[in-house]
N, C-alpha and C positions, 0 to 999 in steps of 0.2 A: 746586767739584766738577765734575770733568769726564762728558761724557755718558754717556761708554763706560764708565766705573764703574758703571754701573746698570744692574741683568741686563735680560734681554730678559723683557717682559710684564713688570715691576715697576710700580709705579705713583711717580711723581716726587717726589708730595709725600710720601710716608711715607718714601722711599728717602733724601730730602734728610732729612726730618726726625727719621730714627735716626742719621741720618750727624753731624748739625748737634747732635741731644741726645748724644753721646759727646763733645763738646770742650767745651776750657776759655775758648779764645778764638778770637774768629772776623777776621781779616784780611779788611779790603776794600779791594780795590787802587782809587783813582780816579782817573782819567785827567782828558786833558782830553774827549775824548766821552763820560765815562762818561753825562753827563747826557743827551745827546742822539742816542747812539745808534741807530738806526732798523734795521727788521727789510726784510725784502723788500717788504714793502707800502707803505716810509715811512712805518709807526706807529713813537713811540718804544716803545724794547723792555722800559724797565721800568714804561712805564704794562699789560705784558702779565702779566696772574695768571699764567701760567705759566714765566714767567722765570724760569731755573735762579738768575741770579743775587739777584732782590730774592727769590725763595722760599727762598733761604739765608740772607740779610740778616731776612728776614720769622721765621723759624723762629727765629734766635739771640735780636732783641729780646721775640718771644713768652715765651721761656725765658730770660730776664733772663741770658742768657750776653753776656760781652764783648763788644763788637763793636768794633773798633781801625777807623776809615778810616784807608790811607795812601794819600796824596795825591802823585802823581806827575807829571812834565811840566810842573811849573809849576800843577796845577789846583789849582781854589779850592773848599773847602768848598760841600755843597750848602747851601742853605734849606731848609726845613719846606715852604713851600710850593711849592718847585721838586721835589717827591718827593709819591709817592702816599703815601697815608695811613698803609697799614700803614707805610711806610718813614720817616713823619714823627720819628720820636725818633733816627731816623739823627743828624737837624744838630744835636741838642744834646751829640753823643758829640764827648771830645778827640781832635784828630787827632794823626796824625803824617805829617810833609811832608820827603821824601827828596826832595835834590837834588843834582846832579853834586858841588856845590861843597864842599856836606857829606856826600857818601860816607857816607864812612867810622863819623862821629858819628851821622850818622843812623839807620844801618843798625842801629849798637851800640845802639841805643832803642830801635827795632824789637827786635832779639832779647832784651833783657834784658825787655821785655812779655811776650814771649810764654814767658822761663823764668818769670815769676813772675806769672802771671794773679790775677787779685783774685779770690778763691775765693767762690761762690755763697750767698747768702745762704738760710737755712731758709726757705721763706713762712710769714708767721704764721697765715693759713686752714688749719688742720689739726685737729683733736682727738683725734689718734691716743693712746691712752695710753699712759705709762710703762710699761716690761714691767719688774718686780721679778726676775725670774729671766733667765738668762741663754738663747737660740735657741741649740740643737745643730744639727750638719751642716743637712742642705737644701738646700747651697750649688747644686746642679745646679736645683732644684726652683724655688729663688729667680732663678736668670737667667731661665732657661723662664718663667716669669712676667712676667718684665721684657719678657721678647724680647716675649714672646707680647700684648701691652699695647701694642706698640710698634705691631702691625698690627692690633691687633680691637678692638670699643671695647667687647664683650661676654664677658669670661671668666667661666669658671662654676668654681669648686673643689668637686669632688665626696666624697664618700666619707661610710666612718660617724661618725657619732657620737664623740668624744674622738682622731679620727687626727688631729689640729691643722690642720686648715681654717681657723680663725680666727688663731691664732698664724704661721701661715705667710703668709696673706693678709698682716697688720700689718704682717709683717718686709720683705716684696717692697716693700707701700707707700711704709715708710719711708726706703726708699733710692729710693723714684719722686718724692720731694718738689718736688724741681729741674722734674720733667717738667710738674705741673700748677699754673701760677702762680696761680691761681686758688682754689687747696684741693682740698686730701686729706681727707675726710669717711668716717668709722666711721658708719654706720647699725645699728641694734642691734634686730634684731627680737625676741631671746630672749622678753623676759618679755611679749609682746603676744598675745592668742589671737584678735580679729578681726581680716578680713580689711580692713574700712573702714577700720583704723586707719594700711594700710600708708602713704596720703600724709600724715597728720598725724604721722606717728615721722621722715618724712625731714624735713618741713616745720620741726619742730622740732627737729632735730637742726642743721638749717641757718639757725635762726634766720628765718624764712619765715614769714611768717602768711597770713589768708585774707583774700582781696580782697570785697569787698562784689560776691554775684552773679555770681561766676566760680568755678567748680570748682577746688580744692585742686589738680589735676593741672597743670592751665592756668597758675597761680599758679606751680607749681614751673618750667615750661615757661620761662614768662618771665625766671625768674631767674636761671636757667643757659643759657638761651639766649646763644651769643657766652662762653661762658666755657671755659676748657679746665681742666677738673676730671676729682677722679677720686672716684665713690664708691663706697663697701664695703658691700654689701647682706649682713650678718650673721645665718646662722641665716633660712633663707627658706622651709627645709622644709614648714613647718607653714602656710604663708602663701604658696606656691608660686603660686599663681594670681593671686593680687595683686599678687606681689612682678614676676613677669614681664608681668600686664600695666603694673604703671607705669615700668617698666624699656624694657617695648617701646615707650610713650609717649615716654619721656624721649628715648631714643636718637635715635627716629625725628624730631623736633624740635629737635635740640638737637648741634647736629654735632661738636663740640668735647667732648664729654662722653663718658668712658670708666666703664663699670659692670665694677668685681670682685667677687663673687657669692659667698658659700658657702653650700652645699649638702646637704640628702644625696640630692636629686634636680637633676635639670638644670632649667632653667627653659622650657624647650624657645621661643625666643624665635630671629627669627631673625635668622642673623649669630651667633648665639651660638656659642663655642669653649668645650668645656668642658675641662677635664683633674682626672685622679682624684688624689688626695694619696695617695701610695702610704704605706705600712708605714714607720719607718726602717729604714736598714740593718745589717741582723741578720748578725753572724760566721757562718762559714759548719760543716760539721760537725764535732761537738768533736774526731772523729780528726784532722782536716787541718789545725786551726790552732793555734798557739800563742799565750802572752800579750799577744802585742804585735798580733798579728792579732784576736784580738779584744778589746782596748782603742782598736785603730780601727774598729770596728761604730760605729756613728751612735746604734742603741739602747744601748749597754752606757754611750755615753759621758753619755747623757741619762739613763743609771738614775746612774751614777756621781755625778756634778753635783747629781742631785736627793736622792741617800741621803747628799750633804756637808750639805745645808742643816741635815737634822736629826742627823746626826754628823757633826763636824767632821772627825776621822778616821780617815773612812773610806777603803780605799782597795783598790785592786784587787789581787788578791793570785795566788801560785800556787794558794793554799788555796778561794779562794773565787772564783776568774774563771770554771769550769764552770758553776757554779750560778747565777753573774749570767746568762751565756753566755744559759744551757737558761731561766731564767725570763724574757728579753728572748724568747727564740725562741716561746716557751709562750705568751706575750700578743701575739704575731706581730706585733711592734715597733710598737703601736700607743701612742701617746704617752703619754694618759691612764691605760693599765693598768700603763705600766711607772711613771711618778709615783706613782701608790699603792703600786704593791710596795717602791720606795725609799721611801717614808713610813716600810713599816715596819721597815727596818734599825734604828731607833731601838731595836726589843723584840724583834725575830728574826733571825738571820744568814741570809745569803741560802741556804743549805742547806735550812733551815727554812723557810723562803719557797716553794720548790721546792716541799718535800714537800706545802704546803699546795695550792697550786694542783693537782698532779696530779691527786689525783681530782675535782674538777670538769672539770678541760679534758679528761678520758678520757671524762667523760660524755658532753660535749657533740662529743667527734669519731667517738667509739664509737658512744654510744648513741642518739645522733638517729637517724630514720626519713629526714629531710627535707636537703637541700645548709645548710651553715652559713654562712650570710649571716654579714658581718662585726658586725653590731648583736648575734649572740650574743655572739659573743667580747668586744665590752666590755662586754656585760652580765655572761658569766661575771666579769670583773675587777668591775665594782663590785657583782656581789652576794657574791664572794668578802671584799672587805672590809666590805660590810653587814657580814656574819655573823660578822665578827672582834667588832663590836660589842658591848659588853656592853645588853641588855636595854632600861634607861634610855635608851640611846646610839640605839638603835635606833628607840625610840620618838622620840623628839626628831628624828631625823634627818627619819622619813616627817611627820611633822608641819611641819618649815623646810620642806617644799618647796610649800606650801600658798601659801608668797611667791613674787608677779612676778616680783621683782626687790629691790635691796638691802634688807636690813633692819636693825632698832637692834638694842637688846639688851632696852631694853622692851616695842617691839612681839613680841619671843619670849617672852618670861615670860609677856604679858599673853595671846598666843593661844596658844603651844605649852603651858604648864602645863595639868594635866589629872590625869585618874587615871593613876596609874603614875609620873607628873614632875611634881613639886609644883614650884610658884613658886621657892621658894628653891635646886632644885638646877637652874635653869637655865644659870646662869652658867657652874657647872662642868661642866656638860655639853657645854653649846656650846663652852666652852675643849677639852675633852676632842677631838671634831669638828675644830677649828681644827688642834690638833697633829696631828692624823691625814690631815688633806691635802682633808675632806670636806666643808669649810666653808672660805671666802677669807674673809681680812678684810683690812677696808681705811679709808680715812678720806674723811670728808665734809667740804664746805667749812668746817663750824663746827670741826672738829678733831674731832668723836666718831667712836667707829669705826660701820664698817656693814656686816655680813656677807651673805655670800652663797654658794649654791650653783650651782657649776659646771650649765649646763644640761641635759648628760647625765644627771647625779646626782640634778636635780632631777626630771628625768620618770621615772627609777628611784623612788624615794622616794615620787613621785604613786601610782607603781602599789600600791606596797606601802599610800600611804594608804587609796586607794577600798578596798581588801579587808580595812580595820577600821574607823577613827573618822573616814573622809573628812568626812560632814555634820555631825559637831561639833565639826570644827578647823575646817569653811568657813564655819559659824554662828561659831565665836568670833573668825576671821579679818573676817568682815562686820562683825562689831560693833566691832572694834577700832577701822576706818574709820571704820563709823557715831558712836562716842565723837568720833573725832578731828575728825571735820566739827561734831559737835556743840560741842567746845572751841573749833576755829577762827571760825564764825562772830560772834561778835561782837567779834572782832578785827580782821574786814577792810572794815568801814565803820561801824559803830554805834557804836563805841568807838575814836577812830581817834587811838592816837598810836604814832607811828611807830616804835618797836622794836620792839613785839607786829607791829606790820603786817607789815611785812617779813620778823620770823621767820616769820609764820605763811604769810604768798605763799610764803615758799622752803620750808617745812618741805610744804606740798600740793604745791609742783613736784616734790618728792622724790621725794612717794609717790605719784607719779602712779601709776606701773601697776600698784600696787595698788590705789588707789584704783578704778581700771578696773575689776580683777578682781573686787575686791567686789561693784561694778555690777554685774556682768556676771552674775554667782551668782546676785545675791541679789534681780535683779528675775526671776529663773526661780524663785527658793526662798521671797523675804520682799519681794513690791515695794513695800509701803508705805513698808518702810523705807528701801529704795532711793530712793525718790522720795523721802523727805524727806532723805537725804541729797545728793541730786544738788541740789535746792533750794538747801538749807545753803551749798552751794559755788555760789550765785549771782555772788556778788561775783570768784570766784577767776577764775570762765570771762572776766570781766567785766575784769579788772585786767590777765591775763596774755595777752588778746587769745584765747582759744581760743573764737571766735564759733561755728565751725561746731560743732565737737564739743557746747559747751556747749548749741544749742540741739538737738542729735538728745538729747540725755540729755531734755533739760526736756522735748521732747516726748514722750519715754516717760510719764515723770513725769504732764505732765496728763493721759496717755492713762489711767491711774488715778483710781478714783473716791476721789478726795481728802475725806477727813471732814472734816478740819478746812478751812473756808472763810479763814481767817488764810492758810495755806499756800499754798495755791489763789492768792491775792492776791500772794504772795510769788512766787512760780512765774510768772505771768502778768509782774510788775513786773522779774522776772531775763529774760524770754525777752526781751522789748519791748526793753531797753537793750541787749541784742545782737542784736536786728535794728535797733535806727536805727545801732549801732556800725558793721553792715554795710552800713548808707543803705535800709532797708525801712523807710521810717519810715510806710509805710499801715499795716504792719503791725504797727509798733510799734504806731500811735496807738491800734489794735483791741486791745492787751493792755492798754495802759494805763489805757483807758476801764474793761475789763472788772474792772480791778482794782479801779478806782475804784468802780466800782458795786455790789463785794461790800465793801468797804471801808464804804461807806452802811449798809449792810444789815445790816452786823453792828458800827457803830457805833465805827469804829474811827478815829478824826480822823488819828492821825501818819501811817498808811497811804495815809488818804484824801489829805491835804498832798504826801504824795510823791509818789502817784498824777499829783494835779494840774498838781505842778515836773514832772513827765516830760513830762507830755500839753503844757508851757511849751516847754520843751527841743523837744520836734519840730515844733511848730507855728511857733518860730522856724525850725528848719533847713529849713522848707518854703515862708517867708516870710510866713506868715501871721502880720504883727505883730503886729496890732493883739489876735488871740484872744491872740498868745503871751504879750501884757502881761496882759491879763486874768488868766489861769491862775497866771502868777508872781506875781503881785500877790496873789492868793485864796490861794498856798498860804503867801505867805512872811506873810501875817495868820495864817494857822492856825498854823502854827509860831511867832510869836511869842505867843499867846494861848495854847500850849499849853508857853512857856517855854523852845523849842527853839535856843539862840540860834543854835549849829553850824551847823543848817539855815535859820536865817535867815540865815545869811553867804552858804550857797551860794544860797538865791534871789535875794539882794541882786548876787552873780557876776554869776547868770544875765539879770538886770535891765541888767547893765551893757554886757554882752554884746548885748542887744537893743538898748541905745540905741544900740550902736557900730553898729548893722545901721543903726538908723534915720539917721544921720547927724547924732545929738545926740550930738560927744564931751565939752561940759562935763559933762552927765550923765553918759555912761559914765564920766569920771575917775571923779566923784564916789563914784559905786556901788562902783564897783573899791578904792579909798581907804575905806572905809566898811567893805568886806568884808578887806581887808587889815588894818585893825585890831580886825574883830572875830576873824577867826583866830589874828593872834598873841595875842590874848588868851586862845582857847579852847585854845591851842596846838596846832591842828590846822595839821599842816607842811604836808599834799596842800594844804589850800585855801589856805594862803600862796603857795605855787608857783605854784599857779594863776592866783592872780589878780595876782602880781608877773607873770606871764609877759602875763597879760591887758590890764594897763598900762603892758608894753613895747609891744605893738601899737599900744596906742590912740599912745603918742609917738611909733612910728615914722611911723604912717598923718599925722600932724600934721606931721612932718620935722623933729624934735626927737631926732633922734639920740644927741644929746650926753646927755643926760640919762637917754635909755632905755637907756644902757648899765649903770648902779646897777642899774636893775629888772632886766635881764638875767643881771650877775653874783649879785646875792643867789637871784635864782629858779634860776640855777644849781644856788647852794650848796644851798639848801635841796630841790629836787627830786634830788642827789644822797642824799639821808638816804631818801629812798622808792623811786627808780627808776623812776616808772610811763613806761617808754618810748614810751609817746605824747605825754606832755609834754614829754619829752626833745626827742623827733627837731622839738615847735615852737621848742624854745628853741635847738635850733643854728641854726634856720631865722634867729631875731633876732638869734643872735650874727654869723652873719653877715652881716645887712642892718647891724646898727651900728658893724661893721667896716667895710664897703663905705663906709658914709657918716661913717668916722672916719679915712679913707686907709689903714686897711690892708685894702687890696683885696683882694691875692691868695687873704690870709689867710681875709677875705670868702666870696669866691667857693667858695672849699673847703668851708666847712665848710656852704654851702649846698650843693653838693654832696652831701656827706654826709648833710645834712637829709634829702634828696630819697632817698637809698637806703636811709636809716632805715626812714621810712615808705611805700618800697616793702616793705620786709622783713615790716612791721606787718601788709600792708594798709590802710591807714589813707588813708582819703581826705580831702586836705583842702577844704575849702571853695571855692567861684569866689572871693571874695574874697581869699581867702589866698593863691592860684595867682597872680591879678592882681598882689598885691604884692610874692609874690617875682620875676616877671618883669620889675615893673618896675626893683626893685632889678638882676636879670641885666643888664637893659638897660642900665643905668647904670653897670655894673661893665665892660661893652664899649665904653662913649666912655671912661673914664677910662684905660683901662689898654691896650685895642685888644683886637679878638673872640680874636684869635689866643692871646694871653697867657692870656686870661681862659678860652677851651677849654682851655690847659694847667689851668691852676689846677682849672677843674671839672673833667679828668680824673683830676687828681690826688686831690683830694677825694671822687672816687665808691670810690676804691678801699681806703678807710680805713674801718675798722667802726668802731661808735655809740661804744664805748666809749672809744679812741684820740681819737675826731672831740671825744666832752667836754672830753676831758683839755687838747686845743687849744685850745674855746672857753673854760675858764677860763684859760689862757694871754692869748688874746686879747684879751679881756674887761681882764683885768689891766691889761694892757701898750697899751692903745689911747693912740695919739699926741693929744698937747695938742693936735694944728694944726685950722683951722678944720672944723664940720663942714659935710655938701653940703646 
């Protein structure tokens, strides 16, 4: 790219870098000085960041676009380490080498590359979803977006309520895939109503947990720090102050990182560019245009498309294109209002449709006092089809909106029946809803369906709740939850075999934000209940990593005068294991003890047992051996005098685990051996996992590789059947030391790699000891192979998520070579 191509005040890197992201392949010519080069100072010119040329080399590898060297004058390919960094993946690219001699041949390679470039692959970091229906016009709306993305890393999509903010944000994204190799990320704030929760919906949307003693913000900071991503902050309105302050965090840290925002306020954040989603485009007076002029309007063609879905056909006629025309102009081409008016083509012709709307929209342009904000106008449209509703319909409708977010079809019967809509006509009511455009349905990972209301419709529907039965759908809505935590508990550790586990972890991930919303009600309305539900869900905060959230709930929770003293005990024994998760283990020890002590009091031995195993568990993590033996010892007697054998497995773990501290590994085999056959017998899979993953370490720490690869692959298989991602990200960690020390290095080094971004993701810190030994492995993996190979491999490996990194290590694990091990 030549200089003078770039306006005057432009700035270079964005100028190269819009220039660089519109091509399919990038040409670099090298000479023989390309390498060494020198500027007027005698520095060479591409160790300079500013170099037009490595800033165009630097921009195409960022963007996984081609990059062709041709090699001229006889020169020779660089090296990796003859090129600065960003430019190191230069010398693994094929060249092409033009010479006098081959002209002609050469040239003909050259151009036939560049007719047929190797087209860009999707990144798999994305979670944009499927759109079922098909994007009308825009097209002007969608470059503007693109362009506008290209220079600011702050756009903001403004306007009301159902103008498609969010559908238009998707569509721009979806063709920005290429731009951010890193992921395209949907943030969805609809169903969330506090503002604390705005870093825990992004954290989790990105897979991100909390680090022990660092702010959720910071956590985020770090993770997209160096990454060139783009993410979609959805529906921010209601959350406007959090959403802009973690927005102005991110940015401000995080240079690489572009935020698309919608809105029906700015975020007022600076750097921000905001732009309005205007109306579509509405035909113009019905004296001046004809058929064809308006079946190009952008609304007629979006009422057209969406009144095929539910008549096939339909079509636009001389009879009936005025009437589409005037009801597109009447809902002042606002996307959501013309969607329900085509809904109801199915039962009125658009004629009919007209006449209905007219006297509302005369009210609301006639007879206001006040300027009509566009929030009236898609209120007139969804309360014009409220009122189509019949009765029943209506009722049901303000009662669904009572849900966060998705729902079943039993969670509506069991909270929306009531007086007026019995149990049994839910079904058909809600199907009635569904065919009327006023309810989405859709499918969850089990295959069941799970409906939902559009979040306009939804805060309509609130309103009309509060002004009848709001506090006895939000009482029957709390209890649904409350039921539901009461069913799951003794699913996610008491009773532990692994297909209730698992349904029951994913069926609470679900409903998380309702789950939220109940809380959130129901310690202003019912806290007792509340608190015994936030309890209930000790184990889930516990399993799915949500340390922090889970202990702001608990601590409401005990800030309740809790009656029952059992509870209390439970609550205290939930908060502790998610502060040592977090590494507060003073703090922990202070719950644990307190548990233990109401435990005495009211006589309760298995409590008091567990109590004890905890108070084991941190007094090892703190090094205090000698108590930790004492406490496992006392609790893993109580448990067996009380018949518990499960829980004498896991003290027997915990036993084993301490001797591995102590430097006794025939003991720890033993215990580990001991507890693996009392789990496959209890057939509790979590403590098999565990302690096959516990007796891979103990063999590798020993340099018995060859053998910890069996314990490896079975704790594989078997920790696939649960998932708990924290034993996950230790067992890539041994797949790959038993690869490093079974020759397949590379493979090795990768999927430690992966290890290591795993439980960045977690939070999850591992141990000084554990760090020591995968370094030492690193180390090992740098004589065998050379540092250079072996940073490829661990770059390669960081950029693979947990789930890919598995699928490897049972690969590896398999396929590990007979040859000696190190």
């Amino acid at each position: 790219m030549d200089v003078d191509a770039i306006q005057p005040g432009a700035d270079f890197t964005d100028a190269i870098n819009q220039a660089v992201g519109a091509c399919d392949v990038l040409v670099s010519i090298i000479g023989k000085q390309w390498l060494s080069l020198s500027d007027a100072r005698g520095r060479r010119r591409l160790d300079d960041r500013r170099d037009l040329v490595r800033l165009e080399i630097q921009s195409a590898l960022e963007r996984k676009i081609r990059v062709v060297p041709t090699l001229v004058q006889g020169a020779q390919m660089p090296r990796a380490d003859q090129l600065p960094r960003s430019l190191a993946k230069l010398a693994g690219r094929n060249a092409i080498e033009i010479s006098h001699v081959r002209w002609q041949q050469d040239l003909g390679r050259l151009i036939a590359t560049l007719e047929n470039p190797t087209p860009r692959s999707e990144p798999r970091v994305q979670n944009l979803p499927r759109q079922l229906t098909s994007f009308v016009g825009r097209t002007g709306d969608v470059a503007a977006i693109k362009q506008t993305l290209l220079s600011v890393r702050l756009l903001t999509l403004t306007g009301p309520g159902g103008c498609g903010k969010t559908r238009l944000a998707l569509h721009a994204a979806a063709e920005l895939l290429d731009e951010y190799p890193d992921g395209v990320w949907l943030v969805e704030f609809a169903p969330a109503t506090d503002p604390e929760l705005v870093p825990h919906i992004v954290a989790s949307t990105l897979r991100v947990h909390e680090q022990p003693g660092q702010p959720l913000t910071e956590t985020l900071i770090s993770y997209l720090q160096g990454q060139r991503a783009l993410l979609i902050l959805d529906n921010c309105e209601h959350l406007v102050n959090a959403c802009a302050s973690l927005a102005d965090a991110l940015l401000r840290a995080c240079p690489e990182l572009h935020v698309l925002a919608t809105s029906r306020e700015v975020l007022n954040v600076v750097g921000e560019v905001s732009r309005q989603v205007p109306s579509l485009g509405l035909p113009g007076p019905m004296n001046t245009v004809n058929l064809d002029a308006i079946a190009r309007s952008e609304a007629v063609q979006l009422f057209i498309d969406r009144a095929r879905l539910v008549r096939s056909d339909f079509a636009l006629s001389e009879t009936n294109a005025s009437a589409v025309a005037q009801v597109c102009q009447r809902l002042d081409g606002i996307p959501l209002a013309i969607e329900l008016a085509a809904a109801r083509v199915r039962m009125l012709p658009p004629s009919e449709i007209l006449d209905r709307l007219h006297d509302r929209f005369r009210l609301l342009t006639s007879g206001s006092r006040t300027a009509l904000p566009r929030q009236q106008t898609l209120r007139a449209a969804v309360e014009w089809s409220y009122k189509l509703l019949s009765q029943s319909e209506q009722i049901l409708f303000n009662r669904l909106s009572v849900f966060a977010a998705a729902f079943s079809l039993e969670s509506a019967e069991t909270v929306c029946a009531g007086d007026d809509v019995a149990h049994e006509q839910i079904l058909e009511v809600l199907g009635a809803l569904v065919d009327k455009s006023l309810v989405v349905v859709g499918e969850a990972s089990d295959g069941r369906s799970r409906y939902v209301l559009l979040e306009s419709l939804r805060q309509y529907g609130r309103e009309q709740l509060q002004q009848l039965d709001s506090r006895a759908t939000r009482m029957r809505h709390a209890s649904y939850y409350f039921d539901l935590g009461r069913q799951a508990e003794p699913h996610l550790f008491a009773s532990f075999e692994v297909d209730s586990w698992s349904y029951w972890l994913a069926r609470l991930n679900l409903e998380l934000a309702d789950l939220r919303s109940a809380l959130t009600w129901a310690f202003a309305n019912d806290a007792a209940s509340a608190a015994e539900l936030v309890i209930r869900l000790g184990w889930f905060w516990w399993f799915h990593g949500y340390v922090v959230e889970g202990r702001e709930w608990l601590a409401k929770a005990m800030a309740i005068d809790l009656t029952d003293p059992a509870m209390r005990a439970t609550a205290l024994a939930a908060d502790g294991r998610l502060a040592s998760r977090a590494g507060a283990h003073r703090e922990a020890a202070n719950r644990f003890r307190e548990a233990a002590s109401i435990s005495r009091r009211i006589d309760d031995k298995s409590r008091l047992a567990f109590a004890l195993f905890d108070l084991g568990t941190v007094a090892r993590a703190t090094g205090k051996l000698g108590r930790a033996l004492l406490l496992l010892d006392k609790s893993q007697s109580m448990w067996r005098l009380l018949g518990d054998t499960r829980m004498v497995g896991y003290a027997q773990q915990e036993l084993g685990v301490l001797a591995m501290a102590r430097g006794d590994d025939e003991l720890a085999e033993k215990q580990f051996t001991i507890a693996i056959d009392t789990f496959r017998t209890e057939g509790d899979r979590w403590g098999l996992g565990l302690n096959l993953a516990n007796l891979a370490e103990l063999r590798i720490r020993r340099g018995d590789t060859r053998s910890a690869v069996t314990m490896v692959r079975e704790s594989l298989s078997v920790t696939d059947e649960f998932g708990d991602p924290f034993v996950q990200a230790q067992l890539l960690d041994y797949a790959g030391i038993v690869a490093i020390g079974n020759s397949a290095v590379v493979d090795g080094v990768r999927l430690v790699a992966a290890a290591t971004m795993a439980r960045r993701r977690l939070g999850a810190v591992p141990s000084l000891a554990h760090r020591t030994l995968v370094n030492d492995w690193r180390r090992k993996a740098d004589l065998l192979i050379g540092s250079q190979a072996a940073r490829k491999a661990w770059d390669a490996g960081s950029t693979i998520d947990t789930v890919e990194a598995l699928e490897a290590a049972h690969v590896v694990t398999t396929n590990l070579s007979g040859g000696p091990a190190i």
